[in-house]
C-alpha positions as CSV (number, residue, x, y, z in Angstrom):
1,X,34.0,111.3,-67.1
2,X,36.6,109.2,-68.1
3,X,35.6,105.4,-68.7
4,X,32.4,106.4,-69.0
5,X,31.0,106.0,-72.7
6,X,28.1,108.7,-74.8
7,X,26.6,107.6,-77.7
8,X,26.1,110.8,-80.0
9,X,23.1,112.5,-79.8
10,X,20.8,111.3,-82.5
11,X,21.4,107.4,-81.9
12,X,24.8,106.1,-83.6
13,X,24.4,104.4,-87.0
14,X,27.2,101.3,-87.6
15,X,26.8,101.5,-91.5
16,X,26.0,105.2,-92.1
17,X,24.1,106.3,-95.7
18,X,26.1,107.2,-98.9
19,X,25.9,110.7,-100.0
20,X,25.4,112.1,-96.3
21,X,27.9,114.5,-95.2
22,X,30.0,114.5,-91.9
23,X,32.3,117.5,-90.7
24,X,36.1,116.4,-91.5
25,X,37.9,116.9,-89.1
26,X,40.2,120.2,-89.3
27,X,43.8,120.0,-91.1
28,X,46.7,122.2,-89.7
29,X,47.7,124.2,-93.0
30,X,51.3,122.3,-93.3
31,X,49.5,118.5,-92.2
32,X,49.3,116.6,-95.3
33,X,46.6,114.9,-96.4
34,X,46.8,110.9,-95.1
35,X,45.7,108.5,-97.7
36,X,42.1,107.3,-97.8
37,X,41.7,109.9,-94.4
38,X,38.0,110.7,-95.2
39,X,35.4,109.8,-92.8
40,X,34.0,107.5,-95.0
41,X,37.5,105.4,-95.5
42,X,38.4,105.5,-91.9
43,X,37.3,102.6,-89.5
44,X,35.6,104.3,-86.5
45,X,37.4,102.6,-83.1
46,X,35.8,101.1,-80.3
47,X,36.0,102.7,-76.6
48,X,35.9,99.6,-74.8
49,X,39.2,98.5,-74.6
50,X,40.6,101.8,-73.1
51,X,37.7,101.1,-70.3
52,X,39.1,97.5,-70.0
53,X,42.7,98.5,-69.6
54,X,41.9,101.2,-67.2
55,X,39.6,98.9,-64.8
56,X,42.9,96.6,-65.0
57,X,45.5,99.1,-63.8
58,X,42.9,99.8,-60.6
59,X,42.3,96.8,-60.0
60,X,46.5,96.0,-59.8
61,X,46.8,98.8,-57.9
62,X,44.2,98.0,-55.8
63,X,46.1,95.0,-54.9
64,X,49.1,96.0,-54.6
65,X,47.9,98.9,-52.0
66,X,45.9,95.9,-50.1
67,X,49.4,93.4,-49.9
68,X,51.4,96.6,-48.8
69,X,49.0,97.1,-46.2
70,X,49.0,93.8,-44.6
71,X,52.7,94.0,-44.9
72,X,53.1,96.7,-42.4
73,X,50.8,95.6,-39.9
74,X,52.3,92.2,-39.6
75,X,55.5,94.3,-38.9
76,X,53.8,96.4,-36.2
77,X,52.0,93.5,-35.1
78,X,48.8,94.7,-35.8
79,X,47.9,92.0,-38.5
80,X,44.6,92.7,-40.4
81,X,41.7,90.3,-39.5
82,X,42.1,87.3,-42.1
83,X,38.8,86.8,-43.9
84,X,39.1,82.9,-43.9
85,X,38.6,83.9,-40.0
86,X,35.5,84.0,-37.9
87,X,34.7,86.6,-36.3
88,X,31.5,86.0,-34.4
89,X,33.3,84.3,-32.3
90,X,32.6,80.7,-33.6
91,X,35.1,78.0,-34.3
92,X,38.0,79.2,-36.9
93,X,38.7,77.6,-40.3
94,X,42.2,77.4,-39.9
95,X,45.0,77.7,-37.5
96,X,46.5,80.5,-36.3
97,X,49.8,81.3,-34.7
98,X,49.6,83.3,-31.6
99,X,52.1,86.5,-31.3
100,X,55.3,86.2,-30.2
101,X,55.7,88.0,-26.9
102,X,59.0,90.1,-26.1
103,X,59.4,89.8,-22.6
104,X,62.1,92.2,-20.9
105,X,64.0,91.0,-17.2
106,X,63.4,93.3,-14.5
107,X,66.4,94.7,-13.0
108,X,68.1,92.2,-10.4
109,X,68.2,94.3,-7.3
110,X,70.5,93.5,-4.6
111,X,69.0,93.4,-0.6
112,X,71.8,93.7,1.9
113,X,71.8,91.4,4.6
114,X,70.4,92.5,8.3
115,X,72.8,93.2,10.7
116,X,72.7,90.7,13.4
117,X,71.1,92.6,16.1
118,X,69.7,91.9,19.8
119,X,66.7,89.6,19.7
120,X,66.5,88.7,23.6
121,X,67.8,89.8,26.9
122,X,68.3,88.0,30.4
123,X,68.6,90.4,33.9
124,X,69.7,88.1,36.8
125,X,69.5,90.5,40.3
126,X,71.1,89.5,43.9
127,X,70.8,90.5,47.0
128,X,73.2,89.4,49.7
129,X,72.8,87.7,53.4
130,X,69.4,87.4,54.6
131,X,70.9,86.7,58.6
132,X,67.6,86.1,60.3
133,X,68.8,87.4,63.7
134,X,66.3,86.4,67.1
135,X,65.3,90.4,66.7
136,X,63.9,90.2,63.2
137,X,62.1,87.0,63.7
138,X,60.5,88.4,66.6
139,X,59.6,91.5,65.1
140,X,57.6,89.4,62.6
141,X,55.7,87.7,65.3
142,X,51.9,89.1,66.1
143,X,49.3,87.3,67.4
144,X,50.6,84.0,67.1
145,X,51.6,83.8,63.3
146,X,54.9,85.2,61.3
147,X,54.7,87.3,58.7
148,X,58.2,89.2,57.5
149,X,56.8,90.9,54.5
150,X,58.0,94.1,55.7
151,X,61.4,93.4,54.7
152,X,60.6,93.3,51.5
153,X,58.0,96.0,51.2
154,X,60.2,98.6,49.6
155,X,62.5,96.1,47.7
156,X,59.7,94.5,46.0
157,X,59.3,96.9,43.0
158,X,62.9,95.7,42.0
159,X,62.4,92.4,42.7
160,X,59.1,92.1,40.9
161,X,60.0,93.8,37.5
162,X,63.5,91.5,37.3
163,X,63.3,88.5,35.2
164,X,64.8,86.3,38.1
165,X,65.5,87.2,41.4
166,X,67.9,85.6,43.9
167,X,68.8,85.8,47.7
168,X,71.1,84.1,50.2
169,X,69.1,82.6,53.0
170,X,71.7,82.4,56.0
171,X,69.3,80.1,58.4
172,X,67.7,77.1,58.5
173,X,63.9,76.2,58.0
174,X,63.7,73.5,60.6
175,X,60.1,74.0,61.6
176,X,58.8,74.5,65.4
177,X,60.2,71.3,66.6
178,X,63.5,73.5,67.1
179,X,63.5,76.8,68.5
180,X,63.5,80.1,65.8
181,X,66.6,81.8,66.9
182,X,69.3,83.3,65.1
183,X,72.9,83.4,66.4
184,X,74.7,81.4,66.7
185,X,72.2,78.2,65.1
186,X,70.1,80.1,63.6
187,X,66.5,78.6,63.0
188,X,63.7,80.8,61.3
189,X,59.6,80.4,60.9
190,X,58.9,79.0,57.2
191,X,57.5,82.3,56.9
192,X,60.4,84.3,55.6
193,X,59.7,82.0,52.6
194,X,56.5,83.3,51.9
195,X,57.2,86.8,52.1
196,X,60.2,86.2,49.6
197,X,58.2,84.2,47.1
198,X,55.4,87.2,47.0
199,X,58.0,90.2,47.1
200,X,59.1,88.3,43.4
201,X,62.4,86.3,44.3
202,X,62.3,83.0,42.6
203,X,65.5,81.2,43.5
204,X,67.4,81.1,48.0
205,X,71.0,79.9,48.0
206,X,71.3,77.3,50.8
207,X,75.0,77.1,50.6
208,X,76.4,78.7,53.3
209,X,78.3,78.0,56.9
210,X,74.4,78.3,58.5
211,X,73.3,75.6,56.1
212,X,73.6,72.4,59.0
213,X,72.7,74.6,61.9
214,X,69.8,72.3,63.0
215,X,71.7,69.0,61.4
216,X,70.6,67.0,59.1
217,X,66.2,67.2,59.6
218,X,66.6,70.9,59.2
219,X,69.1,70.8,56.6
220,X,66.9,68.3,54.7
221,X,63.4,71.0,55.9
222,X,64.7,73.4,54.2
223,X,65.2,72.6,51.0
224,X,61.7,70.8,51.7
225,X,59.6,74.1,52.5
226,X,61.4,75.8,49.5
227,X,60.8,73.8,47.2
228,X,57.2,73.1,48.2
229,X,56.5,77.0,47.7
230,X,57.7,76.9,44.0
231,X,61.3,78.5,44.5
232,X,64.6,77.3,43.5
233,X,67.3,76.2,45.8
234,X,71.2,76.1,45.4
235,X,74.1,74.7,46.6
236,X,72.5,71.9,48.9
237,X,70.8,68.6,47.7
238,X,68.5,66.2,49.3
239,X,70.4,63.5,47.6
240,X,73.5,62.7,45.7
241,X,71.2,62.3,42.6
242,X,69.7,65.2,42.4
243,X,71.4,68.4,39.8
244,X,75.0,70.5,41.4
245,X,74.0,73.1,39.5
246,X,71.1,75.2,37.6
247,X,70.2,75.6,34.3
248,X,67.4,78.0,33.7
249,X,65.9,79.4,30.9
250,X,65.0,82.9,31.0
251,X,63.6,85.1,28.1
252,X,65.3,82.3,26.0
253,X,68.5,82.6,27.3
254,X,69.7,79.5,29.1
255,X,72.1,80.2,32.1
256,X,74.0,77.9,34.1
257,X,74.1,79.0,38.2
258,X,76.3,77.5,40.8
259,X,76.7,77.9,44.6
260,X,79.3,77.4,46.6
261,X,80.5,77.5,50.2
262,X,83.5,76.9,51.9
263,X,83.9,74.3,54.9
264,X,86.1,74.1,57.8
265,X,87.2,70.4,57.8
266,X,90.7,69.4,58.1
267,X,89.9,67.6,54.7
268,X,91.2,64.2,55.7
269,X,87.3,63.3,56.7
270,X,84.2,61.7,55.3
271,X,82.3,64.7,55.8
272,X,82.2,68.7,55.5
273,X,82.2,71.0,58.3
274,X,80.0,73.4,58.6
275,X,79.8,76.1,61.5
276,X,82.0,73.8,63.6
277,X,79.6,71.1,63.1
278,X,80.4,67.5,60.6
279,X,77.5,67.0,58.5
280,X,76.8,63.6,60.1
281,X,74.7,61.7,57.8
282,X,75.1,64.0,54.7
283,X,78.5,64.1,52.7
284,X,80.4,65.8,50.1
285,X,77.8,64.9,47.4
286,X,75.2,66.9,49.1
287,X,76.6,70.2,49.4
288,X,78.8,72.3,46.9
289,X,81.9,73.5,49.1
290,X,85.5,73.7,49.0
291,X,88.4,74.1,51.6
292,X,89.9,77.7,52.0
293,X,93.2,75.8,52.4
294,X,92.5,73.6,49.2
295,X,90.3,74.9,46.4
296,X,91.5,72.6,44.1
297,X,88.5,69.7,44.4
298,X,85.9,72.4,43.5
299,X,88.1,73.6,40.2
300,X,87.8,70.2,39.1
301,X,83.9,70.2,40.1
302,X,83.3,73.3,38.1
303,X,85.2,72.1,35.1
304,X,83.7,69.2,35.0
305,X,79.5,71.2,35.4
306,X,80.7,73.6,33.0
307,X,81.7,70.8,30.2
308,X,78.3,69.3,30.9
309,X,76.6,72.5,31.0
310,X,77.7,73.5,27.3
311,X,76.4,69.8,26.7
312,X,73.3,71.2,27.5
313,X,73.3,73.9,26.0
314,X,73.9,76.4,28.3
315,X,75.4,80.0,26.6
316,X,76.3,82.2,30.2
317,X,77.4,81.5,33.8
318,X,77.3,83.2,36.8
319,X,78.4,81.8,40.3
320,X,77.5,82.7,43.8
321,X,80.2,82.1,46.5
322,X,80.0,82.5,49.9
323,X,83.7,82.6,51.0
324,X,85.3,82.5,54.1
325,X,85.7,82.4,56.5
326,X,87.4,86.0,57.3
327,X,84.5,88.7,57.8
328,X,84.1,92.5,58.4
329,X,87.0,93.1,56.0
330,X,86.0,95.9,53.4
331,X,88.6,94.6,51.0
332,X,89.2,91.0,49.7
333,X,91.5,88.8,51.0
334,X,94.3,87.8,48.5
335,X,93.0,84.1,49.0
336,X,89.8,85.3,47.3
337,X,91.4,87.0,44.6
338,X,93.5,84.0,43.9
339,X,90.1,81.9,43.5
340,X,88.4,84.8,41.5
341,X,91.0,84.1,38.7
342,X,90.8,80.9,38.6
343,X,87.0,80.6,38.4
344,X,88.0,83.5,35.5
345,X,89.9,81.4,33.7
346,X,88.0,78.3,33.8
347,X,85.1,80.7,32.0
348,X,82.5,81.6,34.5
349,X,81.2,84.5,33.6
350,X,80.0,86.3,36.7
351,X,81.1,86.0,39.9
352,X,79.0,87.2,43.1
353,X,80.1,86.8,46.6
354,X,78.7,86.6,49.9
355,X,79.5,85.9,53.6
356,X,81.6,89.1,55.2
357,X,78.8,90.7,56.0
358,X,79.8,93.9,54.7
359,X,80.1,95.4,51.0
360,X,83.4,94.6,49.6
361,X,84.7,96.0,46.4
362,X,83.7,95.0,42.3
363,X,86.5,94.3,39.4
364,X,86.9,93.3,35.7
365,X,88.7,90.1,35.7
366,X,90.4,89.2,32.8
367,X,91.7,85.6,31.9
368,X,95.0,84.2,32.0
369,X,93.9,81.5,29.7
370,X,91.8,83.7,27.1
371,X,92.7,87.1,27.3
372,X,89.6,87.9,25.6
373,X,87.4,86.4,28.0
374,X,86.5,88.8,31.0
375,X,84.6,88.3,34.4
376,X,82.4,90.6,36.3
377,X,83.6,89.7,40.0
378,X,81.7,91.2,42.7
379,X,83.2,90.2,45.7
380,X,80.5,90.5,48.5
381,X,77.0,91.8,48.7
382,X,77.0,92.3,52.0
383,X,73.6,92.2,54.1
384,X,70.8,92.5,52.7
385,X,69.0,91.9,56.3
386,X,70.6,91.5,59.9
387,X,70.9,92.9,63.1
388,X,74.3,93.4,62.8
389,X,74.1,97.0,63.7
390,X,76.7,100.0,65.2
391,X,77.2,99.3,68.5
392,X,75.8,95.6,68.6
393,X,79.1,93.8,67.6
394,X,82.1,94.9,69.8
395,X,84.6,93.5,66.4
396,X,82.6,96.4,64.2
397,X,83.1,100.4,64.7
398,X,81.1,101.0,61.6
399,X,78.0,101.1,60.2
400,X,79.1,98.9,57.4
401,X,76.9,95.8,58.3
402,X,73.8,97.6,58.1
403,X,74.7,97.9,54.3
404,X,74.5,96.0,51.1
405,X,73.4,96.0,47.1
406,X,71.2,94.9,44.5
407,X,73.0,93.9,41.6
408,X,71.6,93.2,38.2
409,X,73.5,91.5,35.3
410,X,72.2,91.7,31.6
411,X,72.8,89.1,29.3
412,X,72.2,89.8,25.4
413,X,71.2,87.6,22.5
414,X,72.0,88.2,19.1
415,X,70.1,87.4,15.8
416,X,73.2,84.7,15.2
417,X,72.7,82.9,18.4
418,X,75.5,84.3,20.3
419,X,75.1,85.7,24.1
420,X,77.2,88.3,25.7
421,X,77.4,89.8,29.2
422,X,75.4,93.1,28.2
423,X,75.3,95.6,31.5
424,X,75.9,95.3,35.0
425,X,73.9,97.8,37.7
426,X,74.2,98.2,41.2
427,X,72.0,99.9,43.8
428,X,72.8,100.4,47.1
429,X,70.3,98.8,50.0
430,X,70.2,99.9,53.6
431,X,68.7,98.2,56.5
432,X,66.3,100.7,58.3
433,X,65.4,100.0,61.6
434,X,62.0,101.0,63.4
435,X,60.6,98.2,65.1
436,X,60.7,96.3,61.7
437,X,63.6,95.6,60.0
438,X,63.3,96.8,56.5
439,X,65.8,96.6,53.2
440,X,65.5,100.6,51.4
441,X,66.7,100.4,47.8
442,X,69.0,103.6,47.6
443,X,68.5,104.3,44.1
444,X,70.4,108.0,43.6
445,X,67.8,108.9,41.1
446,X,65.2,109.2,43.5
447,X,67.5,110.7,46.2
448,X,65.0,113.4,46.7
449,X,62.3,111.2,47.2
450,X,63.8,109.0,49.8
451,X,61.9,111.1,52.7
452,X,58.4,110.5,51.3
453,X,58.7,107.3,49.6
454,X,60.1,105.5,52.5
455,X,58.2,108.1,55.1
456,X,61.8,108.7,57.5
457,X,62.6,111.7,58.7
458,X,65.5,114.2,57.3
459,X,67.6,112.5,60.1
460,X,67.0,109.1,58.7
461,X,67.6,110.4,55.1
462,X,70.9,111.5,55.7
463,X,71.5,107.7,57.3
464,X,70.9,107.0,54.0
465,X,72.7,109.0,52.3
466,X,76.1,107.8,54.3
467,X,75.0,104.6,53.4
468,X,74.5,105.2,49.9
469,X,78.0,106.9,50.1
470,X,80.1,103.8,52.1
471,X,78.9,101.5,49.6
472,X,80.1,103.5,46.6
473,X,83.1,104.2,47.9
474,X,83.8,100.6,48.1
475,X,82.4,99.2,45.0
476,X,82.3,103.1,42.7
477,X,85.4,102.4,40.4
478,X,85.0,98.5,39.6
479,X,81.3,99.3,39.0
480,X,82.7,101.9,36.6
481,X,85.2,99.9,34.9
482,X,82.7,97.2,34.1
483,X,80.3,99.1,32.9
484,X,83.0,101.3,30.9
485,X,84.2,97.8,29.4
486,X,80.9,96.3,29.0
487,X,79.4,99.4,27.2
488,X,82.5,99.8,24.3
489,X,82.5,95.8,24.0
490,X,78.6,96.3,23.0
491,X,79.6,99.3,20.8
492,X,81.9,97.5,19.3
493,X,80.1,94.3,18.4
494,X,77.3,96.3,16.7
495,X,79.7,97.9,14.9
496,X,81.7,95.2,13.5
497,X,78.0,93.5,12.5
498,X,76.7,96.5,10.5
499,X,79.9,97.0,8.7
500,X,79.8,93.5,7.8
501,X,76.4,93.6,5.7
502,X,77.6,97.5,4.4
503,X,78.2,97.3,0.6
504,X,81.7,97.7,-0.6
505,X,83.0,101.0,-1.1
């Protein structure tokens, strides 16, 4: 093998014996015989140097194969354990840089913006003139006690799932030291109070031209016994201190309410009039009115509540007005359409009105001052409870007092803290008469339900029915219109909001 050295058989001799003979080595027949070229003249040479040079050009290589390799795994970053370096884990015997670390961004995504979107919702319902007629007060009497929770017995189911309920309370609370009676000073048991707070209404307006009937005790009762049973009252104060208007906070929506009435003084006195009577000891600053002849005074008032409600922080408006002093008439008086638009254009939102007695006819209102500003006007409710029946009023040849509505208004929040008027609804109410004087919602979706639900008779269902249909044929179109208006405005809105936060194309 090579570098590996044999010693001839025999044992090698360094100084071999003259005389012995060794094989010479074969000449080619043309080689020429070198000089002195016999065994014996030749100096034999030593194999270790060709060992020596050989173990040399491994070990190079060697060496160079080793520094090559540590080469390329630096590169890769696989770098061969250094032998100066523990590795039993115990302390190293010299410093070491750690590997550099390529770190690559993750690609910036871009999140569009939400659309701004509803985030809470206010529904304020009305019903009109509760006129607490002698008959109704004495259909709630039995066995010494009051109880007029059958006027609200089918109502309640609407008033209950509202978020705030209102009614008109045309009467006075003046307790048993005046006799209950109803027209023309009308006077009823504190009772009626109690049956409205459990049917679900939380707020009476005490505005009206009924509110002084009993003077100023009853008057001051009233607001009193109201109060006392945890509802709101509007319109009338106790004192000159206490608020003109409402501010109430519903499902985070905060809504201002007024209520107004009108008077019948000749304007030059001290004092409102009210049902021919001069609130003697009471004054202007405890009662909301205005002067049919002179609205002027209560444009100034509501300017002047508005500017302090937006002080307050109030972001909708709606205003009950119970105008006169014409009744019966199943359209508005110009007079009231000339108010209307001014409480329009001042910015009141919503307008509902009360006091003829009968159903008169709803409209879109648009402002003279900000054409992009628009009122929901519903110019009277009409009863919601009387006995002002065909055939007991010789000035009436229609049924058109035993009608009235509920009315519900929507208000909408958005995600950027704007509020809107969202949806106006209307149901039609009937007073049914059978001993007890009851208010029947005439919701058209449960038309063929009315006979079992209410338990009447066919005859009383169709009653009903021409109820149902002289109340849409008074208020059909502007209900229409509003909601027409109401619904694109909402359509729109949305519409402009998610094309806002839509990437560009």
């Amino acid at each position: 093998m090579p570098g590996k050295f044999e010693a001839p058989r025999g044992g090698a001799r360094r100084n071999p014996q003259p005389g012995s003979r060794q094989s010479q080595p074969r000449r080619s027949g043309n080689q020429p015989p070198r000089s002195g070229d016999s065994y014996h003249s030749r100096r034999k040479k030593s194999p270790i140097i060709p060992i020596l040079l050989i173990l040399l050009v491994v070990t190079l290589l060697l060496t160079a194969g080793f520094a090559a390799w540590k080469l390329l795994g630096s590169r890769s970053g696989n770098t061969p354990a250094d032998p100066t370096q523990s590795t039993g884990g115990g302390l190293s015997t010299q410093a070491t840089q750690p590997p550099t670390e390529t770190t690559t961004e993750p690609p910036t995504e871009t999140t569009m913006p939400e659309p701004e979107h509803v985030v809470a919702t206010a529904t304020v319902s009305a019903t009109g003139d509760m006129l607490m007629h002698k008959p109704i007060i004495t259909a709630a009497y039995n066995n010494g006690s009051y109880n007029f929770d059958f006027i609200f017995k089918y109502l309640k189911s609407y008033s209950e799932k509202t978020d705030y309920a209102v009614a008109n309370l045309e009467t006075t609370l003046a307790g048993s030291a005046k006799p209950y009676q109803g027209y023309p000073y009308f006077n009823c048991p504190d009772e009626i109070v109690t049956a409205a707070k459990d049917a679900g209404f939380d707020m009476f307006l005490t505005a009206n031209n009924h509110s002084f009937d009993t003077g100023k005790d009853g008057y001051l009762r009233t607001l009193e016994v109201i109060q006392e049973a945890g509802m709101d009252t509007l319109g009338t104060m106790a004192s000159a201190e206490d608020p003109k208007y409402a501010i109430k906070d519903i499902n985070g929506i905060r809504i201002g309410i007024f209520c107004y009435t009108y008077e019948t003084s000749d304007g030059t006195g001290s004092v409102p009039y009210l049902n021919g009577l001069p609130m003697n000891g009471l004054g202007y600053e405890n009662l909301n009115c205005y002067l049919p002849s002179d609205p002027s005074r209560m444009y100034s008032e509501v300017e002047q509540y508005l500017a302090e409600m937006e002080e307050a922080g109030v972001e909708a408006t709606i205003m009950f007005i119970h105008w006169g002093p014409q009744e019966y008439a199943l359209t508005q008086p110009a007079a009231h359409v000339a108010i209307a638009q001014k409480l329009c254009d001042l910015g009141i939102d919503v307008i509902i009105g009360g006091h003829p007695h009968v159903v008169q006819p709803m409209d879109l209102l648009t402002s003279t001052v900000d054409p992009e500003h628009k009122t929901v006007c519903l110019y009277s409710m009409g009863n919601a409870v009387s006995n002002q029946r065909l055939g007991n009023l010789t000035s009436v040849t229609t049924a058109h007092t035993e009608d009235g509505v509920w009315i519900s208004v929507t208000f909408s929040k958005y995600s950027d803290g704007t509020v809107y008027v969202d949806s106006v609804d209307l149901i039609p109410t009937w007073v049914y008469l059978n001993r007890e004087y009851v208010i029947l919602p005439l919701d058209y979706e449960k038309v063929d339900e009315w006979g079992s639900l209410y338990n009447i008779n066919d005859s009383t269902v169709n009653a009903a029915k021409a109820s149902y249909n002289r109340t849409m044929a008074l208020v059909g179109d502007g209900l229409t219109a509003c909601q027409y208006y109401l619904a694109e405005a909402r359509d729109a809105r949305e519409a402009a909001y998610l094309a806002a936060v839509q990437p560009a194309a």
